[in-house]
N, C-alpha and C positions, 0 to 999 in steps of 0.2 A: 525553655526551648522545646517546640514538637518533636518529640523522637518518631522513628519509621516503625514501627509494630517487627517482630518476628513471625514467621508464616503460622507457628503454633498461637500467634495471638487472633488471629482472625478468624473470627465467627466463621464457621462453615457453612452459613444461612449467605453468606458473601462473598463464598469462593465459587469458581463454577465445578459442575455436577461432573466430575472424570470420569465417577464410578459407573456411569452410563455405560462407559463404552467399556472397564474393564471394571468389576467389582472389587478384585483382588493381584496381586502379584501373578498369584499361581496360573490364573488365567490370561494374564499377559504373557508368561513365558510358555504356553502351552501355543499360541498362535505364531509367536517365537518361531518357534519349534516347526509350527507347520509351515511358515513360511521359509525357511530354510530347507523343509524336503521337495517341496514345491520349486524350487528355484532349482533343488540340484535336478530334477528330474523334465526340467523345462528344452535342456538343449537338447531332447527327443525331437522337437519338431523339425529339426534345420534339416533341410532339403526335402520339404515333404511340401513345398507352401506354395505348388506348382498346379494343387487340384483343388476346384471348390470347398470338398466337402473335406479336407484337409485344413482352409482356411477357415471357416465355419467352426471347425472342431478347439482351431487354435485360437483364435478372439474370446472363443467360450472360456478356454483353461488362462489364456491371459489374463481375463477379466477376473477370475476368481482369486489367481495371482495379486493382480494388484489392486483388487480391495480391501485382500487381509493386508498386504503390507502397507497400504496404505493408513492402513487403520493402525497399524503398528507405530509409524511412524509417527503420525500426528500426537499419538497417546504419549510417547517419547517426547518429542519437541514442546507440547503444553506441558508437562511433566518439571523440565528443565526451566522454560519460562519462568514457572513460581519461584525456583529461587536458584538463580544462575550461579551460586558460588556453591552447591550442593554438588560433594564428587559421588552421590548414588545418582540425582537428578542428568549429571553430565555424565556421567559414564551408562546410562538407560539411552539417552540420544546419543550416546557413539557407536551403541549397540546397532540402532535401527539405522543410522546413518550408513554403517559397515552393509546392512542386509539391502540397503538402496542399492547401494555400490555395487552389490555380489547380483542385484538381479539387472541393475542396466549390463552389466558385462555377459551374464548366461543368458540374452534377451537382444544383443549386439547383433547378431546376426539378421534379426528378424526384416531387417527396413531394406539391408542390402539385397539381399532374396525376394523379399516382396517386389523392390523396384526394377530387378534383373528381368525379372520376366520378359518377354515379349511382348508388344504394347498388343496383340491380337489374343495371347493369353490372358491379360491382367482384364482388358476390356470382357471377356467372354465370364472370368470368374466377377466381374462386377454385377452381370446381368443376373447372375444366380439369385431365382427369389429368396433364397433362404439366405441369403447377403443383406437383402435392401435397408438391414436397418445400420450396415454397417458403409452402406457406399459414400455416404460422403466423409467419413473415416478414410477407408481408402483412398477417395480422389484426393485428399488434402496431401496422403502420403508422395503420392503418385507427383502431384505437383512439386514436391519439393527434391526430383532426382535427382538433379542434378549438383544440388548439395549433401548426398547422401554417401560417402567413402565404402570402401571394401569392406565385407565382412571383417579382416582381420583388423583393420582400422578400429573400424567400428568399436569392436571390441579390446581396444589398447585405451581407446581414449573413456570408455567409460569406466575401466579398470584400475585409473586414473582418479576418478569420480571422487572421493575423500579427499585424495592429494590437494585438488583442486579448489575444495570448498574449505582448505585449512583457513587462506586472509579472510575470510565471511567468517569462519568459524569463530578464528582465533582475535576478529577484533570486536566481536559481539561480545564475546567471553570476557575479555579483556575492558573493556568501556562498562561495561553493565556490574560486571562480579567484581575487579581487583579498579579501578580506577578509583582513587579516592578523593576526595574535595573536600575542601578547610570551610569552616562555620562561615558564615558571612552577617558579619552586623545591617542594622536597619540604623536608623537618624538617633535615635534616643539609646543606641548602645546594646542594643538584645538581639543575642546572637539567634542565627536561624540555620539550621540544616539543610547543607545544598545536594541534591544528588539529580540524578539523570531526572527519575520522574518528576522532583515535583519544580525543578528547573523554570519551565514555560508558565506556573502559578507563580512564581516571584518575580517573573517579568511583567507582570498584570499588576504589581501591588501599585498601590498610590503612593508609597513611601520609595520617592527617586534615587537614595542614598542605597536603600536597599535592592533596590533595583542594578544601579550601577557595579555595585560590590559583586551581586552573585555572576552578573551578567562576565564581569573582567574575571574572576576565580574561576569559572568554570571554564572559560577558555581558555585561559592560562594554564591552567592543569592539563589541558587538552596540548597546548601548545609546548610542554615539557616533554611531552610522548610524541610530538608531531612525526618526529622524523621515522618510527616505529610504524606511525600511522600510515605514513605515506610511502613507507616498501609494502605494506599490506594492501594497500588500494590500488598503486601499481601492479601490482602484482597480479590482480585480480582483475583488473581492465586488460594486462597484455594479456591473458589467461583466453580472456573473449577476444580480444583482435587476433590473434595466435588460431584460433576457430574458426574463427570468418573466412581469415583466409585458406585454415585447411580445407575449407567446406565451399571455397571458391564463391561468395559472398563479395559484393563488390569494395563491401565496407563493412564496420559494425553497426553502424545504423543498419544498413539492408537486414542483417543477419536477424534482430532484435523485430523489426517489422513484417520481414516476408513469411515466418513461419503461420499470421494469421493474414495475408493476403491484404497487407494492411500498404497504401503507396507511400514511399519512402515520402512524397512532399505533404503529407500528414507532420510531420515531426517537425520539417525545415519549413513550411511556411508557420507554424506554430511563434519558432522563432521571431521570423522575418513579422510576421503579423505584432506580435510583442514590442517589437524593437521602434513600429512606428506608434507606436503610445506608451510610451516612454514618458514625455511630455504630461502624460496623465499621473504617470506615478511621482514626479518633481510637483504637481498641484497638489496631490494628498502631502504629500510631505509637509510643504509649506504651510497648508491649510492648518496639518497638525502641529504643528508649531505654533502656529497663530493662535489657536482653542487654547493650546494647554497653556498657554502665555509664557511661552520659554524663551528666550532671548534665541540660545542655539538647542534643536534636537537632537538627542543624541541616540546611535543606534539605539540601548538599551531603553530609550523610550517609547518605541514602536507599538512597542504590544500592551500598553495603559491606554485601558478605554481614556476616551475625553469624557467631559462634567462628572459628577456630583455621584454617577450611579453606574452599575456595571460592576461592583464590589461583592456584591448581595452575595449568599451560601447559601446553597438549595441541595437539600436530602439527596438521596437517590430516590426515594419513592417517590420527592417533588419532581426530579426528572422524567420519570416515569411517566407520573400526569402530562407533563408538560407535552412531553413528546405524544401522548394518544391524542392530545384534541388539534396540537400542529400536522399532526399526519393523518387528522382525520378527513381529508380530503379524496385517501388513497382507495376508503372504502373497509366496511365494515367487517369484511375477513382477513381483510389485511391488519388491521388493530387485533382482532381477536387472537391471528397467531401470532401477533406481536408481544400481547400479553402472554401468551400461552407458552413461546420461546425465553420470557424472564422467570417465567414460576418453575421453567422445566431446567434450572441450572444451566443457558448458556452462559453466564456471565462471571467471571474474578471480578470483582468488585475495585478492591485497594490497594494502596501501594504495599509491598512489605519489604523486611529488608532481602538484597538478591533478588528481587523479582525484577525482571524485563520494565526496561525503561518505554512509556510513551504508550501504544492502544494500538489493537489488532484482533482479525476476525481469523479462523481460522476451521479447521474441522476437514472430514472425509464422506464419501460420499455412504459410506452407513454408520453415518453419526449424526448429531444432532450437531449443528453448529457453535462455536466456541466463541467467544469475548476475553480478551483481557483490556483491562482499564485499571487506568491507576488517578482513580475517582477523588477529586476533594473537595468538589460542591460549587466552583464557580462556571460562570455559563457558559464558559469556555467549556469545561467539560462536561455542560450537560449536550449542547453540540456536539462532541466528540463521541457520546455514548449515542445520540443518534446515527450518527455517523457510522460505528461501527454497526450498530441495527441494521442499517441497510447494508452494507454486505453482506452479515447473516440472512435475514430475510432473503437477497438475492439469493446465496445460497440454499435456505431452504424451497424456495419454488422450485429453482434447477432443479437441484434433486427427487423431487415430489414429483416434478411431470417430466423429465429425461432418461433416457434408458441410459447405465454406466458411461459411456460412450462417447455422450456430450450432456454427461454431469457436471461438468464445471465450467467456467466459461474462462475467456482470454484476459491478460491484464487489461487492456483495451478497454476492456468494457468493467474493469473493476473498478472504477471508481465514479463509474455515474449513479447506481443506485444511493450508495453512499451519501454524495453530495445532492442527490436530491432530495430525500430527508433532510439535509441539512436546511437547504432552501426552503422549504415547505415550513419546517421549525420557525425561521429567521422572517419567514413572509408574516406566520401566524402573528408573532410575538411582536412586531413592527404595527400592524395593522390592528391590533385590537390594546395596546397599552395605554394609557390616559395618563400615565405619568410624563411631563414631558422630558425630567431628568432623565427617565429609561428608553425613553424616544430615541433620544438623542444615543444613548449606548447601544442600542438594537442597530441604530441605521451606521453607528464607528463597526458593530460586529460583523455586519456583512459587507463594509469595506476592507475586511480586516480577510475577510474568508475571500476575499479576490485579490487581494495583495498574497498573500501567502499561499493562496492554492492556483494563483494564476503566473502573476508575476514573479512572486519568488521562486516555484518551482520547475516555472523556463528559465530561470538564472541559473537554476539547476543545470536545468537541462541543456544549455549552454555550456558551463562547464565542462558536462558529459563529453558534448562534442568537441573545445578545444582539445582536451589532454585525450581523448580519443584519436581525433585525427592526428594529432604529435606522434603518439605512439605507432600509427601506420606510420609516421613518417620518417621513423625512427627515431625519435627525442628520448628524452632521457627526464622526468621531473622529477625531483629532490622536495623536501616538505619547503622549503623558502620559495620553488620554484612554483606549486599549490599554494602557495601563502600570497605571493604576488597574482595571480590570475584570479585568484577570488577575492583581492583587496580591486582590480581594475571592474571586475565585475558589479560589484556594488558601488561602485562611485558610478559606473553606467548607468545600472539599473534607477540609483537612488536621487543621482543630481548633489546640486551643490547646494542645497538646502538643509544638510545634513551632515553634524561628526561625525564621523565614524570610527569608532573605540579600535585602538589599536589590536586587541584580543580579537577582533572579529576576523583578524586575515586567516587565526586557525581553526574558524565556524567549521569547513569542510571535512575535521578532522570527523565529527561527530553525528557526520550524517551518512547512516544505516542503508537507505537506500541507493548509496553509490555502489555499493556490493553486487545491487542486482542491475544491472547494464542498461540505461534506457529505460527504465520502469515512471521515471520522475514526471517526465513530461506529460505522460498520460492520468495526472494527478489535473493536469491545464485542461486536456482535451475534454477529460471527463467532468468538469466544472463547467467548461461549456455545453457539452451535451446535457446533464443533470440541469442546466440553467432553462435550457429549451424544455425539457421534458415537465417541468415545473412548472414554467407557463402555460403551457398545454394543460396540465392537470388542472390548476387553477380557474382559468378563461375555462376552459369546455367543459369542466365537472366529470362526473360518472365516465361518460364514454372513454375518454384521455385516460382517466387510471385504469380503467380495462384494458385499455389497446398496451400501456406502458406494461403494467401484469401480464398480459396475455403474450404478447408480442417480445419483448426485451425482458423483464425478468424471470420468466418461465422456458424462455429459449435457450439457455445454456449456451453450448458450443455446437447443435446441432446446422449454424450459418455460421460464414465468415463475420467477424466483429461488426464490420462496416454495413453488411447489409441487415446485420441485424436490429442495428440504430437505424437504417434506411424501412424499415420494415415498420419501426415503432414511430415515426414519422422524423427523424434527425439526418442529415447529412453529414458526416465530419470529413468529406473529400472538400468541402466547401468552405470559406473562411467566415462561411456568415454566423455561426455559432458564437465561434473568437468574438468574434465582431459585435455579437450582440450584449456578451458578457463585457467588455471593456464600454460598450453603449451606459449598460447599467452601473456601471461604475462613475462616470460621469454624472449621471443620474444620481445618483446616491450621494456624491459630493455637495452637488446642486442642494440638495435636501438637506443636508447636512446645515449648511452654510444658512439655507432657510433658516432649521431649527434653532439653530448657537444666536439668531439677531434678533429673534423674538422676546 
């Protein structure tokens, strides 16, 4: 049976580079340190934010504020990731979590002040040239007054700020480090080590016995803690509606959307768009049932390629290639710093034991960008490592040509670069293989990356909004009462062509991104925009990855999300995106069905 490696077992040629951003302890507690004098000495500026050259002064000391602690932070949090059951790792990110907490409260004051102004004051310090790099900072602020509370508010509820993030904290902590899960046999009796990471690679295997086992054990484990799970999710959704309305938000949707100017019927026709191709996702089902010649599908079927191939293990250095000559459409510096970001230690490589379940980009605007991946060589993952590529890469452009300011950009737009590498990968490898057994696994993978990045995660996002609205509504869910909404869900979503394993009604126990409010659906949106942007690169060559480089990935947060897709040539006000993505899906079926008759 494969054991999980200890963090001391893994080559350090495999971990990513931390010592970049601090070499040693001594000089992580020294910025500690400054960031802590810097915080107490910040509530200097409250009542002074009424003169230009007073705001000027204080955006400067801001900024320097929060790019050490930001730097703090992040060093902390990747820290922990490696191995979540470590109490120096956990207690380094309680540290920096505390100095979050201790700077949004001595920092409380700053929105309510700003926004009190007089709109003939605020307008006269906007004109200030020694402002301009900060006016659309301001106007965003400015726009959002009316959800902005009283100083003393203000600062209660960010004081608050840990308390808050305990159900995130405590059930990350909980799921990754102390949850445990029993061996699970394959057909021939050989037991296999189940845990969060390598989970989604034993849903791929070809051996269905083993498939089945891990698929029921891990949810079942999940569903022994459900009811634990589901005071923490609760808890953490009325946390946001609890906001909304203190912040007079019409809703949580509004609240989650309007801070980037983003129209609430972004979200809801997402849904509504979903629900009428429906009927599409009941033809894969069947279709896949038909391929793998299974009497009945069963969930735990899902995620096995069809034919003969799609099995294969590829290096990581075979990753590596694979991904420069699929993204070689993007243009010749964009590969270069793409290589040049894997030799310079963005990347954790492997699984170990304690380390964070699943793959994320992550990093500070003076740092190099970070990768974890819990790598084991199927093309699943070698997808996945592209995938996180391009949100590094987007990160690294933002912050290359952005001032602090609008160094990072919106969730919104975090997951188009992402899935455009993906696309670009999945185009290459479709269009240029000659094997027809891989043919055939290439065009199941990018049905598989629209089933799960389109569909499933408006089912998500779906959910979000039932047990959302209940909760304005005053309801009350218990983990049976999440057990039943997400077992109605997927009988919607999936159709009657399909069992559905009893273990699957406690799936929602285990999904991480219910924590952050609304974050899911924009996994849909950005699969449709990265799907547009893809084409575009494709059909038009050079120009299209310039304009997508120039325009969208080197834009940050300097525009609202939407004009800034609107800018690189995408609409997402528009359903034609959706519309084009579930086009291709159809598409892809069609090809499918070709290939299997030949």
């Amino acid at each position: 049976m494969k054991q999980v490696k200890k963090r001391s077992a893994i080559a350090k040629s495999d971990q990513w580079n931390l010592e970049a951003i601090y070499p040693d302890q001594e000089r992580y507690e020294q910025d500690v340190q400054r960031v802590k004098e810097r915080i107490a000495a910040f509530p200097r500026w409250r009542g002074t934010l009424g003169e230009a050259k007073n705001v000027r002064s204080f955006l400067n000391d801001q900024e320097e504020t929060e790019r050490l602690l930001t730097k703090v932070c992040v060093y902390a949090h990747l820290r922990m990731t490696e191995d979540m059951g470590d109490d120096w790792r956990q207690s380094l990110n309680l540290q920096a979590t505390s100095l979050r907490t201790q700077y949004a409260s001595a920092s409380a004051f700053v929105d309510p002040e700003l926004l009190s102004l007089p709109e003939a004051t605020f307008q006269a310090i906007l004109q200030e040239e020694a402002l301009a790099p900060w006016r659309f900072y301001l106007e965003k602020k400015r726009s959002l007054k009316d959800h902005v509370l009283s100083d003393g508010e203000e600062s209660v509820l960010a004081s608050l700020g840990e308390v808050r993030r305990c159900p995130q904290n405590a059930a990350s902590i909980y799921t990754n480090a102390e949850l445990k899960f029993p061996h699970v046999l394959d057909s021939s009796g050989q037991a296999h080590e189940l845990t969060n990471g390598n989970f989604v690679n034993l849903m791929r295997s070809k051996d269905r016995t083993l498939r089945q086992n891990a698929f029921r054990e891990l949810h079942e484990t999940y569903g022994r803690s459900s009811k634990t799970l589901a005071q923490l999710l609760m808890t953490n959704m009325k946390d946001w509606a609890v906001e909304a309305k203190l912040r007079h938000f019409t809703n949580s949707v509004e609240k989650a959307l309007k801070p980037n100017n983003i129209p609430t019927q972004v979200f809801y026709q997402a849904i509504e768009g979903i629900h009428r191709h429906l009927p599409l996702m009941h033809r894969y089902v069947a279709l896949k049932r038909e391929i793998l010649g299974y009497e009945t599908l069963r969930y735990s079927d899902l995620y096995v390629s069809v034919g003969d191939a799609g099995s294969e293990s590829y290096s990581f250095q075979e990753a590596v290639d694979m991904a420069k000559v699929g993204l070689a459409p993007m243009g010749k510096d964009y590969i270069e710093a793409f290589c040049q970001g894997i030799d310079a230690g963005w990347i954790d490589k492997y699984e170990n034991v304690g380390k964070r379940a699943g793959a994320f980009s992550s990093g500070a605007y003076d740092t190099m960008p970070f990768i974890l991946l819990n790598y084991e060589g199927s093309l699943g993952n070698v997808s996945t490592f592209v995938h996180e590529m391009g949100h590094s890469m987007h990160s690294y452009y933002t912050r290359k040509n952005q001032p602090y300011a609008y160094g990072n950009y919106s969730i919104f737009l975090a997951e188009v670069a992402s899935t455009c590498n993906e696309k670009l990968l999945i185009h290459h490898l479709i269009s240029t293989t000659q094997d027809p057994a891989m043919r055939i696994a290439l065009i199941h993978q990018e049905l598989e990356q629209i089933r799960t990045t389109v569909y499933r995660q408006l089912m998500f996002a779906e959910f979000e909004k039932i047990t959302h609205e209940g909760i304005e509504a005053g309801n009350q869910y218990s983990a049976g009462d999440l057990d039943r909404i997400w077992m109605d869900l997927n009988r919607r979503y999936y159709g009657d062509e399909i069992f559905l394993d009893e273990a699957l009604a406690h799936e929602w126990a285990r999904i991480p991104h219910f924590y952050n409010d609304f974050y899911v659906y924009q996994y849909a949106t950005g699969y449709a925009a990265a799907s547009s942007f893809a084409r575009m690169i494709l059909e038009q060559g050079q120009d299209a990855a310039d304009r997508y480089i120039n325009c969208f990935l080197k834009a940050g947060s300097s525009k609202y999300p939407v004009d800034v897709l609107k800018d690189a040539g995408v609409d997402m006000t528009s359903p034609q995106p959706l519309e084009d993505t579930l086009s291709r899906f159809r598409e892809l079926m069609d090809l499918l069905e070709e290939e299997v008759q030949k």
